[in-house]
C-alpha positions in Angstrom: -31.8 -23.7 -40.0 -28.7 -21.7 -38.8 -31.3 -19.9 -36.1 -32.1 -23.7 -34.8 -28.4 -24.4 -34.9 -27.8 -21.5 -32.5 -30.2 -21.9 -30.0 -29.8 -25.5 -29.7 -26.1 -25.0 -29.3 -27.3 -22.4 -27.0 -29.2 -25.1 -24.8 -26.2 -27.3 -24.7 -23.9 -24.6 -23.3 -26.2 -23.6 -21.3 -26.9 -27.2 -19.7 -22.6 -27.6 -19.3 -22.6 -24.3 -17.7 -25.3 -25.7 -14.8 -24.3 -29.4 -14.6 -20.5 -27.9 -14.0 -22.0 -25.6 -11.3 -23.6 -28.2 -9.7 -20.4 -31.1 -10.1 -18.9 -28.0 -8.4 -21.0 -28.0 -5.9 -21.0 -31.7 -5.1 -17.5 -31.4 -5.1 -17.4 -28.8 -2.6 -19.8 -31.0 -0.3 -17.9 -33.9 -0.5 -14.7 -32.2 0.6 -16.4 -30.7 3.5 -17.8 -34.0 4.2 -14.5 -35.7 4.0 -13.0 -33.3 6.4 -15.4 -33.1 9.0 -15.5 -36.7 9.2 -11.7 -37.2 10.0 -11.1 -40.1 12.3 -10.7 -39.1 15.7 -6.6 -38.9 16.1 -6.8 -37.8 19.9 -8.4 -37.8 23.2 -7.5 -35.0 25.6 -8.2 -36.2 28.9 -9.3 -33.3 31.2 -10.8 -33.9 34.7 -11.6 -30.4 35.2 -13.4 -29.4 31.9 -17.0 -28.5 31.0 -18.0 -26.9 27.8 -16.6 -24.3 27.8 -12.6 -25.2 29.1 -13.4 -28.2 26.5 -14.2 -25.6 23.8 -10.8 -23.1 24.8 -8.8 -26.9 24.3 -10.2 -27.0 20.8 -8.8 -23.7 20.4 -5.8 -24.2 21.2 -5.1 -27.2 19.2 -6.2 -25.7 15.5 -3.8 -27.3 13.4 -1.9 -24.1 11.1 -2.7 -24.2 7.2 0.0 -25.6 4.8 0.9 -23.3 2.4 3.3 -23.8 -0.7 5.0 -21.0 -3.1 2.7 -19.6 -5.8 5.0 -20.1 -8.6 2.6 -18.4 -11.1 2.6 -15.3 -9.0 6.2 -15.2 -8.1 7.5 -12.4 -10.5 4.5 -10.2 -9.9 5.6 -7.0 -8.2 3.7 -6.7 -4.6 1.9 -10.4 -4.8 1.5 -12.9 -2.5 3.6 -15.9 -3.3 2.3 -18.6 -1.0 -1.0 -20.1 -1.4 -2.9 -21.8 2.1 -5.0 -24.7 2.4 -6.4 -25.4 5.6 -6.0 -28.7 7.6 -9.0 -30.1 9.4 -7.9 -32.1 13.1 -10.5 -34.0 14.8 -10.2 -34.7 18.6 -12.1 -35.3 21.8 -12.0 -33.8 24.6 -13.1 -35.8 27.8 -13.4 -35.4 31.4 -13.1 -38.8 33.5 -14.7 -37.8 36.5 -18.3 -36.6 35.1 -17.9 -38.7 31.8 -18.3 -35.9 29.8 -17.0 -35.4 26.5 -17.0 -33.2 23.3 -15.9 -33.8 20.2 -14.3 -31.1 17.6 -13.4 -30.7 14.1 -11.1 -27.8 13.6 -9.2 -26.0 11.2 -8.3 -22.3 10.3 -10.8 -21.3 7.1 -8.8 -20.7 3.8 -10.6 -19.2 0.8 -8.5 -18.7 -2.9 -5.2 -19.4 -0.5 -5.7 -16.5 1.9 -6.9 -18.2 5.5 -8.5 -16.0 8.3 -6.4 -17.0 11.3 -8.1 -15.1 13.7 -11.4 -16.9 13.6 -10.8 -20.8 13.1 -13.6 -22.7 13.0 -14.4 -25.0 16.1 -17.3 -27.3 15.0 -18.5 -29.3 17.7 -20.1 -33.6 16.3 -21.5 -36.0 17.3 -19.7 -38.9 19.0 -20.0 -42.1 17.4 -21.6 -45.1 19.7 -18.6 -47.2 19.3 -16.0 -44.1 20.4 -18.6 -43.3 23.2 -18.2 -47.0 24.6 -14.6 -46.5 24.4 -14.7 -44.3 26.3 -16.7 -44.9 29.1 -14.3 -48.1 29.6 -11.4 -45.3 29.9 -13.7 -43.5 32.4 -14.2 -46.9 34.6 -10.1 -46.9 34.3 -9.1 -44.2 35.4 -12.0 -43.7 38.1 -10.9 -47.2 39.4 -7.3 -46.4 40.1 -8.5 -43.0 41.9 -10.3 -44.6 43.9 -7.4 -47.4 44.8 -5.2 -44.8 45.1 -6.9 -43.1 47.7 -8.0 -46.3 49.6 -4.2 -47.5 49.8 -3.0 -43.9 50.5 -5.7 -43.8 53.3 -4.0 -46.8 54.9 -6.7 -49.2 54.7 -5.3 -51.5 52.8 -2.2 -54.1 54.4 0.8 -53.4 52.2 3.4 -56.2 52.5 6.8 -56.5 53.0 9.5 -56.5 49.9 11.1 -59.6 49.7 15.0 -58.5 51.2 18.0 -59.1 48.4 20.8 -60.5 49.8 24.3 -58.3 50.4 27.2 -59.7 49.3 29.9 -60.0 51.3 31.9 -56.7 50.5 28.7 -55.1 51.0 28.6 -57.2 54.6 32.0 -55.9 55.5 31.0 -52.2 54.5 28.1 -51.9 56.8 29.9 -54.0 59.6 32.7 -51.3 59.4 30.4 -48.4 59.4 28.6 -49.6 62.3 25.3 -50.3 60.7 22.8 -53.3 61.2 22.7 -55.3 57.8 19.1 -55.8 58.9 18.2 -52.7 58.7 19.8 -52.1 55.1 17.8 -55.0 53.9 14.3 -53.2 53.0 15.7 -49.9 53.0 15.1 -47.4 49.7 18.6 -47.6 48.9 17.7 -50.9 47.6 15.9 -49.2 44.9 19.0 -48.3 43.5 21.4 -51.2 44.0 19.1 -54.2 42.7 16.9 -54.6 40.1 15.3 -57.4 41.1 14.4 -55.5 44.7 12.9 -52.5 42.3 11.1 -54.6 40.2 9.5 -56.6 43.6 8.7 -53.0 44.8 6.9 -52.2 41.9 4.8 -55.2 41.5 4.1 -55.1 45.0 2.5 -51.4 44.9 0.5 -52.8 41.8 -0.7 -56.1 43.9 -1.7 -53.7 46.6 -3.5 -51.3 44.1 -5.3 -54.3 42.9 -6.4 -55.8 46.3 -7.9 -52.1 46.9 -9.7 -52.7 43.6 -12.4 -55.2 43.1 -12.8 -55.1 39.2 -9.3 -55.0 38.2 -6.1 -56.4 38.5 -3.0 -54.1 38.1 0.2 -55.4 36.6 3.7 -53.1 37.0 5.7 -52.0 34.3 9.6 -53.3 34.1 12.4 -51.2 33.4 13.2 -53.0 30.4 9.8 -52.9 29.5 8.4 -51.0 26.5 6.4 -48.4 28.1 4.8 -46.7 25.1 1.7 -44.4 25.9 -1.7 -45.1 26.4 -5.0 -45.7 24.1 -8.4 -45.9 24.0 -10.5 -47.8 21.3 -9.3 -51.0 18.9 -7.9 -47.6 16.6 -6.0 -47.2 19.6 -6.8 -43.2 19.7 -3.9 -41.6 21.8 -4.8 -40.1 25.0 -2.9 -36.6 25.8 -2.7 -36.0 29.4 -1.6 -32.5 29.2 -4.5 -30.9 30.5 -5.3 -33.5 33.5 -4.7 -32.2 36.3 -5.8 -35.2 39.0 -2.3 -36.8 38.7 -2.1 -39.8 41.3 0.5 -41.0 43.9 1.4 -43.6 46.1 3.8 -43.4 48.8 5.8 -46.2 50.0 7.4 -45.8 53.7 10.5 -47.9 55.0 9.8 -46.8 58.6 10.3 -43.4 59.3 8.5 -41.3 56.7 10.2 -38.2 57.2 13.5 -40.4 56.8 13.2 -43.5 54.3 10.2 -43.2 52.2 9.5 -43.4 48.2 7.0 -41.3 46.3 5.7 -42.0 43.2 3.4 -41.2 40.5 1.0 -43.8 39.0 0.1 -43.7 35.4 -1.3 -46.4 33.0 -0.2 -47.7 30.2 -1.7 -50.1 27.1 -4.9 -49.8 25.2 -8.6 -49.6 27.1 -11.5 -50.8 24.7 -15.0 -51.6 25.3 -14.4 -55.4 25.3 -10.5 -55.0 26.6 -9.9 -57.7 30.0 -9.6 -56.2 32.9 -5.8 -56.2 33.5 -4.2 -52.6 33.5 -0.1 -52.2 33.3 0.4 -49.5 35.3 3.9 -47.5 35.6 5.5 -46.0 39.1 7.6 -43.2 38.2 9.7 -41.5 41.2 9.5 -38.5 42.8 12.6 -36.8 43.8 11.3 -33.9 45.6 9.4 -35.8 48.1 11.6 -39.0 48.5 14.1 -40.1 51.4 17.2 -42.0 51.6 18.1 -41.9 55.6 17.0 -38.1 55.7 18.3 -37.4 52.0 16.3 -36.2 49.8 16.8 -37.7 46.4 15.8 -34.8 44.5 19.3 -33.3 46.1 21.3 -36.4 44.0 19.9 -35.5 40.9 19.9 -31.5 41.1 23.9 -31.4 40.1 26.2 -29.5 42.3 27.3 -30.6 45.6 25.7 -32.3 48.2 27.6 -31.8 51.7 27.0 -34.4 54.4 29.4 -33.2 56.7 26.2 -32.7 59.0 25.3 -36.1 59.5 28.6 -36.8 61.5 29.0 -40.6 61.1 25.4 -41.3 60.6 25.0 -42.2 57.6 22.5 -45.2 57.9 22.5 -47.3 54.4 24.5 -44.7 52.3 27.6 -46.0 52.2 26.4 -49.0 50.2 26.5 -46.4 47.1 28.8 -43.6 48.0 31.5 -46.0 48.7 30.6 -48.0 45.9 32.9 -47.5 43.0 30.2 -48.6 40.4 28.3 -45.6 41.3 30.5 -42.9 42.8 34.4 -42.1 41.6 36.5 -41.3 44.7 37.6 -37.2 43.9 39.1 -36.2 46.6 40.5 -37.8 50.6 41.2 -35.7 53.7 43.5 -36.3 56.6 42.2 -38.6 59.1 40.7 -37.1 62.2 39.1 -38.4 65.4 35.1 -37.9 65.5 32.3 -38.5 67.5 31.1 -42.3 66.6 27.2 -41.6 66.2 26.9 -45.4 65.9 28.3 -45.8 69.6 26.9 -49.1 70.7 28.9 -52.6 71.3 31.0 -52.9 70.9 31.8 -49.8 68.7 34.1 -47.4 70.3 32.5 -43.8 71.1 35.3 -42.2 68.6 36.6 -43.0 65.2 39.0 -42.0 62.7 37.1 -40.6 59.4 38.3 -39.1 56.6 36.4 -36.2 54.5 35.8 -37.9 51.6 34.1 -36.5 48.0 33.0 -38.4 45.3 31.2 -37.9 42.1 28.6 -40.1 40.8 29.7 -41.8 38.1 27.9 -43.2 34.6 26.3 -45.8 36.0 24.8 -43.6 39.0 21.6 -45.0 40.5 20.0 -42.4 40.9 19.7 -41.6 37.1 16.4 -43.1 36.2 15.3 -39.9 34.5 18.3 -38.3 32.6 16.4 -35.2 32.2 16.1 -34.5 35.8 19.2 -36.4 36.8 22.8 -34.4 37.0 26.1 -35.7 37.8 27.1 -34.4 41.9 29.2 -34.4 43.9 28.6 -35.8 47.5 31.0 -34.7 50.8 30.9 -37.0 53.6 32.8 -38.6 56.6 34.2 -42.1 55.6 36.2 -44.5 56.6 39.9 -43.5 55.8 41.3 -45.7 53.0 44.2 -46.7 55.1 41.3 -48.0 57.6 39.5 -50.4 54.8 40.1 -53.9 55.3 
């Protein structure tokens, strides 16, 4: 009886020990499961990548391990005292001009709290139908404002007029006194920094003309004011990272002269793109210093800090004077004595010489120029201006 009693107890241990071993195992296949079936928290657009740049993105986007204190092997002479768990990241990787894309789950293996960070593992999965479709909707995006882009850069496309804003009359006077046709001030680029409602005009005109070189989509500009957030693909709204995209696109606006009065900016869009999404894309027109023009100034020169010296231009200073002698954009820091100069703007009935003063000022708060304060620095400008005692 006590020999039965054994062996059946036997059995029984012996069946706990194998179901455990296989709840174990289940366990174990569920986590894995679990983890390799994250939701997709990124798209990494890339219009340079294959397989293998896609694969060298994974790798550098492994997500580190979180580790916490081991308090059980804290007072244990020579022990480790953090244990590791690995996190898992799943992204996509996805070039927009072939439409190719890969998709990765990735994480640095951890085994009993000690992880092997010099082999993390870079699965590649499937793509889900409904991510793929998402995508190919971002591909017709971004291939349609390429090719827009290029058509309005080629100067195929008509680009219109901006509708002039009005001077006031101070602003009146100041150009009269300077010599300098009001006309001519009217749909100049300094307008992009005096008005608002002239900016805004410029920017929904650059997205009208984008759209007219586009037959499937109308572009809409993004306000100042507006929220610009990022962009998304997919009703999950799956951020897209831009980092490694190299085919960045620009539009160039010219007031005339292009070597003289012309604004360059870059084009990005903004929103969500979805399979079903309408066809209206916000886009946003960020400016580029380095290759923009005020009346032969280049803007990146206002927003580099220092000291920008005129001195140069004589009395030409075309439509400046509408913010250097403005005092809600430039604090007067300094005034010569007046002397007698050649009057560059020497038509009738303007005299051939005038009395100007070497002026310097120093952009203040409220300076125009400061869209971006991360590339914008407070100067100071030199220049030959009407004396004080001269202003009416």
């Amino acid at each position: 009886m006590e020999a039965n009693y054994r062996s059946e107890h036997k059995h029984v241990k012996f069946r706990l020990i194998i179901m455990g071993f296989f709840v174990f195992i289940l366990l174990n296949i569920i986590n894995i499961n679990t983890a390799t079936a994250q939701d997709t928290d990124t798209v990494y657009a890339c219009d340079t990548c294959d397989y293998d740049k896609a694969y060298w993105i994974a790798g550098q986007n492994v997500p580190a391990p979180t580790c916490t204190l081991n308090q059980e092997l804290e007072e244990t002479p020579g022990s480790r005292y953090t244990y590791c768990s690995s996190e898992f990241r799943t992204f996509i990787v996805a070039n927009p001009v072939t439409e190719q894309a890969f998709k990765f789950n990735v994480h640095i293996p951890c085994v009993n709290g000690t992880c092997n960070y010099l082999v993390p593992s870079i699965s590649k999965i499937p793509i889900p139908s409904n991510e793929q479709n998402d995508l190919e909707a971002f591909y017709a995006l971004d291939q349609e404002l390429r090719a827009a882009v290029n058509s309005l850069n080629s100067g195929s496309q008509s680009i219109q007029d901006i509708p002039a804003i009005a001077f006031n009359q101070n602003e009146q006077t100041l150009l009269t006194n300077y010599g300098v046709s009001i006309a001519q001030c009217e749909n100049s680029p300094v307008q992009y920094f005096l008005s608002d409602q002239w900016k805004n005009d410029l920017k929904e005109q650059m997205a009208s003309d984008l759209g007219a070189a586009n037959q499937f989509r109308t572009f809409t500009a993004l306000k100042k004011s507006d929220e610009l957030g990022d962009f998304s693909v997919g009703r999950q709204q799956i951020e897209v990272n831009f980092a490694y995209n190299r085919g960045e696109q620009y539009v160039r606006k010219n007031f005339g002269d292009p070597f003289r009065n012309a604004l360059h900016f870059r084009v990005e869009y903004r929103g969500n793109v979805y399979s079903e999404s309408a066809d209206e894309t916000q886009l946003t027109f960020i400016l580029v210093p380095d290759v923009s023009w005020i009346d032969g100034v280049n803007l990146a020169d206002f927003m580099s800090g220092g000291h920008e010296d005129l001195v140069s231009r004589g009395t030409d200073l075309g439509c400046l004077p509408l913010i250097l002698e403005n005092l809600l954009y430039a604090d007067p820091v300094s005034e010569g004595n007046p002397e007698w100069v050649t009057n560059d703007n020497a038509v009738p009935p303007f005299a051939d010489k005038v009395e100007r003063c070497y002026k310097v000022v120093k952009g203040s708060g409220s300076a125009p120029f400061c869209e971006n304060p991360d590339i914008c620095h407070t100067i100071t400008v030199g220049f030959l201006g009407m004396c004080s005692s001269n202003i009416p």
